[in-house]
C-alpha positions as CSV (number, residue, x, y, z in Angstrom):
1,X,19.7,-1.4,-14.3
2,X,20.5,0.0,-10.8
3,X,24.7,2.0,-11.0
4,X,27.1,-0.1,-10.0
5,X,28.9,2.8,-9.6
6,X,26.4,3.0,-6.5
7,X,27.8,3.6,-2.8
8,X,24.9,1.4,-1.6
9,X,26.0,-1.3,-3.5
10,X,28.5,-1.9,-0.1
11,X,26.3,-3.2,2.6
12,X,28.3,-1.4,4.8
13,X,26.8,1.9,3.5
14,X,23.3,1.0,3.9
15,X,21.2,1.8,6.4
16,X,17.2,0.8,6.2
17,X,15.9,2.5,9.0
18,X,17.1,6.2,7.9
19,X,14.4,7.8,5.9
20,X,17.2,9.7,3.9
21,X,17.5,6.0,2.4
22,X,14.4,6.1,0.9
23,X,14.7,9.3,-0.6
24,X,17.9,8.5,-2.8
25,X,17.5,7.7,-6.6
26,X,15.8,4.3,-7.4
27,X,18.6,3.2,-8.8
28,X,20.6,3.5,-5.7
29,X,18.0,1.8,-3.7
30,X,18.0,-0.7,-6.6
31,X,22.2,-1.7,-5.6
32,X,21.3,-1.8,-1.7
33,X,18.6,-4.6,-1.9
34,X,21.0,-6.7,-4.9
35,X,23.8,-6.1,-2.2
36,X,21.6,-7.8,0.4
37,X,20.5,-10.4,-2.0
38,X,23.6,-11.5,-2.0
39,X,24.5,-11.8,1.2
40,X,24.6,-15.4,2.7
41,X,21.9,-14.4,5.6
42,X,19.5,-11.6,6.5
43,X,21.1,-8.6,8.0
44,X,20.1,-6.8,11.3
45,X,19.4,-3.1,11.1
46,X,18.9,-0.8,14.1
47,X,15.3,0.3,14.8
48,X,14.5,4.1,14.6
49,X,14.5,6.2,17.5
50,X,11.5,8.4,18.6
51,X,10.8,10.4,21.4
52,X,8.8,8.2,24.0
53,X,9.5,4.8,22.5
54,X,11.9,2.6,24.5
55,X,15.2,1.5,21.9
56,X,14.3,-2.1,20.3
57,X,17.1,-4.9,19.5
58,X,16.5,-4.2,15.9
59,X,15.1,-6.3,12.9
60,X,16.3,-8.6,10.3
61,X,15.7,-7.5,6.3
62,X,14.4,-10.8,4.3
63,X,14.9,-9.2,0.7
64,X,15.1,-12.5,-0.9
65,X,11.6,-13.5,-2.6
66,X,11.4,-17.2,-1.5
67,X,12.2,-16.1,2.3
68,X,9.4,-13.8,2.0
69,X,7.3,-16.6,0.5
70,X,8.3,-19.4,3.3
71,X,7.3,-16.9,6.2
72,X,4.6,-15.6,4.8
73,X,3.3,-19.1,4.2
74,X,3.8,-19.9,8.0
75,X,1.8,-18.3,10.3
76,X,2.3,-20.7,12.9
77,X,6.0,-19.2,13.4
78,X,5.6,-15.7,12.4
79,X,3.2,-13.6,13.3
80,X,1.5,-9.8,13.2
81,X,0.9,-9.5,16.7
82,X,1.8,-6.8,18.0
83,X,2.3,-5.1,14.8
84,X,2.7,-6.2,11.1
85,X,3.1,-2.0,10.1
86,X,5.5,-0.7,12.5
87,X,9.1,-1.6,13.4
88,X,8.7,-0.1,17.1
89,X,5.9,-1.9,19.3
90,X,3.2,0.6,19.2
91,X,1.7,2.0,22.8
92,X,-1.4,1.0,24.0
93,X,-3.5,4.1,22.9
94,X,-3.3,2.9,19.2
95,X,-4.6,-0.3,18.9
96,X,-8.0,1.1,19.2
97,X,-7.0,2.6,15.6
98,X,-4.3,0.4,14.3
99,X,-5.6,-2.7,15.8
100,X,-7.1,-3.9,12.6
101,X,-7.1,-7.3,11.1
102,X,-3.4,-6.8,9.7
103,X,-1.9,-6.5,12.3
104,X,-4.0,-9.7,14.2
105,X,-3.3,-13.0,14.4
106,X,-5.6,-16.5,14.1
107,X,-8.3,-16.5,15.2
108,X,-9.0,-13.2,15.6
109,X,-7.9,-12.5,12.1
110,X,-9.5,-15.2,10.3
111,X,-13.2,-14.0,12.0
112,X,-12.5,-10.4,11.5
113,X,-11.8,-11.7,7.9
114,X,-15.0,-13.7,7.6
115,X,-16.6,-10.8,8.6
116,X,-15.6,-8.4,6.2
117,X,-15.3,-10.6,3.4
118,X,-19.0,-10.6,3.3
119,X,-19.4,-6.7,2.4
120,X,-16.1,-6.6,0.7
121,X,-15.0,-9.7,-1.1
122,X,-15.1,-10.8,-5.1
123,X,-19.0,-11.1,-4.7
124,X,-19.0,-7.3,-4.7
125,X,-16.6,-7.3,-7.7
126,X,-19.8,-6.1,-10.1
127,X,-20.6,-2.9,-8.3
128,X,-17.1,-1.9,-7.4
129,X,-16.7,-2.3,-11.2
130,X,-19.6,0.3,-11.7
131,X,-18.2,2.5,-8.9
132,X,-15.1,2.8,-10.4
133,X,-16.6,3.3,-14.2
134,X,-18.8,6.3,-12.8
135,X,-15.6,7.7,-10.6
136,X,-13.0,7.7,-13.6
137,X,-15.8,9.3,-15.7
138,X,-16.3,12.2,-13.8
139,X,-12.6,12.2,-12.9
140,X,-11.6,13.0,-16.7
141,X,-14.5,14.6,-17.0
142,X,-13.0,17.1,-14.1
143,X,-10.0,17.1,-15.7
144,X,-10.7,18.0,-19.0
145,X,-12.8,21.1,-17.8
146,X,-9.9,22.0,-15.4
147,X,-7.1,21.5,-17.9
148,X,-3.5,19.9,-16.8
149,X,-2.3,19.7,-13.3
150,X,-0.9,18.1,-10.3
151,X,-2.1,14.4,-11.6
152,X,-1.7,12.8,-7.9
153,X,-4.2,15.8,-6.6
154,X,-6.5,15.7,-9.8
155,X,-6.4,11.9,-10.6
156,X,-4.6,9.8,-8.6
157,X,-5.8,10.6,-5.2
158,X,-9.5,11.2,-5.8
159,X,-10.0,7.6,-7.7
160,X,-9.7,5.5,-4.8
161,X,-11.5,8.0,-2.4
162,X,-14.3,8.6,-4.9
163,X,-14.8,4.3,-5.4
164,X,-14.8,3.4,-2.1
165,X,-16.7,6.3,-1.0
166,X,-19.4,6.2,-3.1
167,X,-19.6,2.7,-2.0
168,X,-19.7,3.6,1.8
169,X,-22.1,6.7,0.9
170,X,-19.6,9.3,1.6
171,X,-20.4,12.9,0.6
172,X,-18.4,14.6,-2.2
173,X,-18.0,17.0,0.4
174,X,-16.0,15.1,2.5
175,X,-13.1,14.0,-0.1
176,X,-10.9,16.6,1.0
177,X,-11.2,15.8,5.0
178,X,-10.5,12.1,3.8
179,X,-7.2,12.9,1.5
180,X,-6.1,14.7,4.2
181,X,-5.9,13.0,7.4
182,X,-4.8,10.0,4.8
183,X,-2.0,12.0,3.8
184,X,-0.8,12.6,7.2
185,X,-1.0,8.8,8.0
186,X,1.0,7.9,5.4
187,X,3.2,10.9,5.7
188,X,3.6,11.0,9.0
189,X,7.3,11.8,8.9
190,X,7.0,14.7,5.9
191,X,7.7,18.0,6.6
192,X,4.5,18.7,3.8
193,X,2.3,17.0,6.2
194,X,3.5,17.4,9.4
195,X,6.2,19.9,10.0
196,X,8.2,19.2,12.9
197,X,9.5,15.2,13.9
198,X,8.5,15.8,17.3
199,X,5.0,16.0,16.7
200,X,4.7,13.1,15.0
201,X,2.9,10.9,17.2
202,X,0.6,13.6,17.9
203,X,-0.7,14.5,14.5
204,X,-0.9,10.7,14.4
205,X,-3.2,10.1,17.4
206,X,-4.9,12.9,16.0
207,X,-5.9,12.3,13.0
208,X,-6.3,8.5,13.7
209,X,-9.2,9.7,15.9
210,X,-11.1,11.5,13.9
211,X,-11.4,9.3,11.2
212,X,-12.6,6.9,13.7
213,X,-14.7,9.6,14.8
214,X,-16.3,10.3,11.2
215,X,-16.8,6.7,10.5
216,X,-18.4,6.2,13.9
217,X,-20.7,8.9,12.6
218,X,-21.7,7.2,9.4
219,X,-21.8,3.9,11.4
220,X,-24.3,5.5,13.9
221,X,-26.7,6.6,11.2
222,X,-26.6,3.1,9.3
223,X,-27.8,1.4,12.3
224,X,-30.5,3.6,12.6
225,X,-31.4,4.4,9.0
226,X,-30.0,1.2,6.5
227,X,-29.7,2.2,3.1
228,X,-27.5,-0.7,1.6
229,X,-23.8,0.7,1.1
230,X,-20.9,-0.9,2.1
231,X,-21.2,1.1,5.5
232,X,-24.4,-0.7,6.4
233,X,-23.2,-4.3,5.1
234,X,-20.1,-3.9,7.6
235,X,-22.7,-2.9,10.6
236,X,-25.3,-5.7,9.6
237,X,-22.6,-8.2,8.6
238,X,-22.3,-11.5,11.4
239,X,-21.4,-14.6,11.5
240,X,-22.4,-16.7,14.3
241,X,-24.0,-13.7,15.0
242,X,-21.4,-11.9,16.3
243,X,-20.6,-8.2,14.2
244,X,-18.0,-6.0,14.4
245,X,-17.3,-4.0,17.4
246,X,-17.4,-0.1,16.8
247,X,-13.6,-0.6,17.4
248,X,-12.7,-3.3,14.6
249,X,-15.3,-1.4,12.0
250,X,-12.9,2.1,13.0
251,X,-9.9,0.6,12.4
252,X,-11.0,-1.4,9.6
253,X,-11.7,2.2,7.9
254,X,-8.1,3.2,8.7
255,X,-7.0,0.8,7.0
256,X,-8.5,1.2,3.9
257,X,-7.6,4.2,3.9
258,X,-3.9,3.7,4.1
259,X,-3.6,0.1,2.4
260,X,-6.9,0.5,0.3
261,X,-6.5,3.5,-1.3
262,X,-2.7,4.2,-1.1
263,X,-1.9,1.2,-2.7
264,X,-4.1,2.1,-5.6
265,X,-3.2,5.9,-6.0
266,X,0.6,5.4,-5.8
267,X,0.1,2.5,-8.4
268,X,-2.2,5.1,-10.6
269,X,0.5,7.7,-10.2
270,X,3.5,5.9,-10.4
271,X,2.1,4.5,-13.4
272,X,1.7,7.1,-15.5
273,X,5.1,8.1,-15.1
274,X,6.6,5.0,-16.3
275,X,4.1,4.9,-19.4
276,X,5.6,8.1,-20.1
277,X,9.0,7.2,-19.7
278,X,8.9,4.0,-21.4
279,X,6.7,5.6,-24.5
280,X,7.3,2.0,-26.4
281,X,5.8,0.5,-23.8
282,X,2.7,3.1,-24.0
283,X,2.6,2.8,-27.6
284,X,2.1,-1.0,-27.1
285,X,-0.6,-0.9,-24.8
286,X,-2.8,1.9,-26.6
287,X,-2.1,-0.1,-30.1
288,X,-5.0,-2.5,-28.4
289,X,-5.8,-1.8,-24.8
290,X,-7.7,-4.4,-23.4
291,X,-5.0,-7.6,-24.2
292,X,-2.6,-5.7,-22.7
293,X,-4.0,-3.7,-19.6
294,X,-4.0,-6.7,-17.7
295,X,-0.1,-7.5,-18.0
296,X,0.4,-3.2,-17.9
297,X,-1.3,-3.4,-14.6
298,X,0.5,-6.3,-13.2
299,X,4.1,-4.6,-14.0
300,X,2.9,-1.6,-13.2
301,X,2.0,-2.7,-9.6
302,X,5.5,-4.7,-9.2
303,X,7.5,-1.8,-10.2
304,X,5.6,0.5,-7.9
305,X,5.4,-1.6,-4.8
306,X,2.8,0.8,-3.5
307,X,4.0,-0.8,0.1
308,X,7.6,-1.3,1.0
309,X,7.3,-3.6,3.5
310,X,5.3,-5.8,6.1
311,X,6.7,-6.6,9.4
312,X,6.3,-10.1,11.0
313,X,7.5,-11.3,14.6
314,X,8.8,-14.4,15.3
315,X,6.7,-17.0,17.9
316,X,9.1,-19.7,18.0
317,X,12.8,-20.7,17.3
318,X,13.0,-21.6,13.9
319,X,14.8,-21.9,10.8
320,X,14.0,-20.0,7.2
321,X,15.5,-21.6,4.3
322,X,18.7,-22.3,6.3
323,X,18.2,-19.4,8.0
324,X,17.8,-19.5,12.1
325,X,15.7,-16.8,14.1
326,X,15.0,-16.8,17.9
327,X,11.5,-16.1,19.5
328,X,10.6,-12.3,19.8
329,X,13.0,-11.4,17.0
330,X,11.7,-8.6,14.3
331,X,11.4,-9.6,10.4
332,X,10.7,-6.8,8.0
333,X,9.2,-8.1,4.4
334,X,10.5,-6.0,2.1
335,X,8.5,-6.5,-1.4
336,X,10.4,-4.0,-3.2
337,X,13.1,-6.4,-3.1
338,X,11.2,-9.4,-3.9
339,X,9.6,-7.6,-6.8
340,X,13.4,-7.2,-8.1
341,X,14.7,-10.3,-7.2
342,X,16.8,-12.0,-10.1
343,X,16.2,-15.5,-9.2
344,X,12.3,-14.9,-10.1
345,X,12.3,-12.1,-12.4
346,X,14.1,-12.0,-16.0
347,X,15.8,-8.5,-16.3
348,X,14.1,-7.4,-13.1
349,X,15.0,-3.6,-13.8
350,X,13.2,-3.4,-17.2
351,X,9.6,-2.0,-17.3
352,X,7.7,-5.1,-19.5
353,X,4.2,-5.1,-19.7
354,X,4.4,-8.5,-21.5
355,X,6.2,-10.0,-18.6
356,X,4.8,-13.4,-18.0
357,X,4.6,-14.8,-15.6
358,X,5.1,-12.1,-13.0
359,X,4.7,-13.1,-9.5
360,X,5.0,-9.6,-7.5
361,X,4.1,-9.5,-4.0
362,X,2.7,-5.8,-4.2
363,X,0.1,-7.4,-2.5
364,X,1.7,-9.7,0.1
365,X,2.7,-13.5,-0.6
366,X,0.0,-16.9,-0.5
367,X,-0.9,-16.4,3.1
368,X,-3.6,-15.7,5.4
369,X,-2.7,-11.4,5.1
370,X,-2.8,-11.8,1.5
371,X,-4.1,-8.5,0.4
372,X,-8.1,-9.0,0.6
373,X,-8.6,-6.1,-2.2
374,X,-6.0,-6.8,-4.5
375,X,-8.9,-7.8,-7.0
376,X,-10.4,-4.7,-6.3
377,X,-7.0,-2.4,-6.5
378,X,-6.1,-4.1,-9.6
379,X,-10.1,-2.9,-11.0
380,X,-9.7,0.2,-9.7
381,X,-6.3,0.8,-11.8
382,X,-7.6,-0.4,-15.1
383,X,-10.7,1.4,-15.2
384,X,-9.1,4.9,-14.6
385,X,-6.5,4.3,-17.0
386,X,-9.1,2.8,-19.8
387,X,-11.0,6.0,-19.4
388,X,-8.0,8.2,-18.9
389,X,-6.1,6.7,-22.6
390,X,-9.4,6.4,-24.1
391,X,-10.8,10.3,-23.7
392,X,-7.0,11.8,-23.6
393,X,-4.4,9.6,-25.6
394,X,-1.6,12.1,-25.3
395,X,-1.9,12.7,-21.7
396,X,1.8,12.4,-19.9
397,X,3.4,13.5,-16.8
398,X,6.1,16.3,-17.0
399,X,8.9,17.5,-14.4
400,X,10.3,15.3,-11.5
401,X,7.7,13.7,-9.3
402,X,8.5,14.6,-5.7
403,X,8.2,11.5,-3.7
404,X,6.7,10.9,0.2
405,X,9.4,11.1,2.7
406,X,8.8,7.6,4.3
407,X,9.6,3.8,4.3
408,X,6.8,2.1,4.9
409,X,4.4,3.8,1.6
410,X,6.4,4.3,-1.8
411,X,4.3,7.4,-2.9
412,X,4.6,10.3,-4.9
413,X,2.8,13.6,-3.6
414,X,3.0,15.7,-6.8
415,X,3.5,15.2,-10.3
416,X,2.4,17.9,-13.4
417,X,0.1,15.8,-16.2
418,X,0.2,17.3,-19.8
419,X,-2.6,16.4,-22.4
């Protein structure tokens, strides 16, 4: 349960926009989103200020979970165009890496959906399955030989990079250059990853383009030399036969880099922390593993909210659950709230891995953006943890987790494992 002692439990003390927000305890976030709950309508926060970026009119916070379900549900009214992941309106010079299917509207979204569905939807379920069995292997294998350690380097982090890119036919060799530049995505605004505000947009631009770059590379060699990974479905994949540009397959890499396998490393992470500090909830879960993983994963990815928030801009004067917004203005979807909210969830603050039913939105609401891995995330997450419990049944995290400095991604960089 979040202090009501809290100074964020005044709406007058909260501010969204200010990173320093996002660093206070959980519990004091916790108060700040039940204070907005309760306010009558959505409240307008500032937008940030960066260097080069004109000063926007600000955005309204929907932290209530059925006005994040009624706009989610209406594409017609609210869309992603310009941006679904940023509250400024990005320049031009990104869209050739941010300009994925996220951040698109109908049509375009629904063909570049159709597209990639067909190298990356529930038919490939199977051999993500086997991808992630052969990954978490040699992942504890690693970390048995290696002994304890930062679990988000060791663990965390490599799972979804080692799936995925032994899916796409990415070199071992190259896991580093990949947790990198992700890092600096997601981190954008941490002095660990890039050390001075002002350069910022920079190391963004930067590193934006040389994933493109690499995966350009790999795209390059499919075409010529087709071996049947996920690289080479996404080049030969059409419909209609149209394929996707060297563009849309670029910024379809960012993104699972940043949605793909953030969302499944700071679930992993976050995870293992709140086994450890709910051991009755561990003890249930290793007394028979497989009927409970699947409720341990689900309340594992509400608490976590690996993603903080979606933005969506309004098309059209209309009205939200009583609630009236004017064409152009800014909504950000904050599913940490939703994920707490007390109208849907039954002692929201409690970690229950019997909670049932638990409708999160860690991965978006019933939409057209609802999260097209979230099948695959939620895989990814139960096979690294059967193998993990299974091989090392006392492994734990110890000391504080030091978290990202950032809104948008709710990730911890670095936290010790014991075993």
């Amino acid at each position: 349960m979040y202090p009501p002692e809290s100074r964020f439990a005044q709406v007058d003390n909260i501010d969204l926009t200010d990173l320093s927000f996002w660093a206070q305890p959980y519990g004091d976030r916790d108060a700040a989103f039940a204070a907005l709950r309760r306010r009558p309508e959505p409240v307008l926060f500032r937008e940030p200020v960066m260097p080069g970026f004109g000063r926007g009119s600000g955005y309204y916070a929907m932290v209530r979970h059925a006005d994040i379900a009624e706009v989610s549900r209406r594409p017609q009214d609210f869309g992603s165009l310009p941006t679904a992941i940023s509250i400024i309106d990005l320049p031009e010079e990104f869209n050739s890496f941010f300009g994925s299917m996220i951040n698109m509207d109908n049509p375009q979204h629904a063909r570049l959906r159709r597209l990639v569905s067909r190298a990356f939807g529930r038919g490939m379920a199977a051999e993500f399955e086997v991808a992630s069995q052969k990954a978490a292997r040699k992942i504890v294998d690693d970390l048995i030989a290696d002994g304890p350690g930062d679990f988000v380097r060791n663990v965390a982090a490599i799972m979804p990079i080692a799936v995925l890119s032994g899916m796409m036919g990415i070199p071992g060799d190259d896991y580093e250059f990949i947790y990198d530049r992700s890092n600096v995505i997601v981190g954008t605004f941490d002095p660990e990853y890039v050390p001075r505000a002002d350069q910022a947009t920079a190391a963004l631009l930067k590193t934006s383009h040389e994933l493109a770059d690499y995966i350009s590379r790999l795209a390059a060699d499919r075409t010529r030399n087709p071996t049947g990974d996920l690289v080479t479905r996404l080049v030969q994949a059409q419909i209609d036969g149209e394929r996707l540009s060297p563009e849309e397959l670029s910024s379809f890499f960012i993104l699972l880099v940043v949605a793909g396998m953030e969302t499944t490393r700071n679930a992993i992470s976050r995870g293992l922390v709140l086994l450890t500090e709910h051991p009755e909830q561990r003890k249930l879960l290793l007394s028979d593993f497989e009927t409970y993983a699947p409720g341990a994963v689900e309340e594992i990815l509400r608490v976590a909210t690996p993603i903080n928030w979606m933005r969506r801009t309004v098309k059209r004067d209309c009205e939200v659950n009583g609630h009236r917004f004017q064409e152009g203005d800014k909504l950000l979807l904050f599913y940490w709230s939703a994920n707490r909210d007390e109208d849907v969830f039954t002692d929201p603050y409690q970690f229950d891995i019997t909670r049932d039913p638990n409708p999160h939105m860690t991965f978006g609401s019933v939409g057209p953006h609802f999260c097209l891995g979230a099948h695959l995330a939620r895989m990814e997450v139960t096979v690294l943890f059967r193998e993990l419990f299974s091989r090392l049944p006392e492994i734990r995290t110890v000391g504080e987790p030091r978290r990202l400095v950032a809104s948008f991604v709710e990730a911890i960089k670095h936290v010790d494992c014991a075993f």
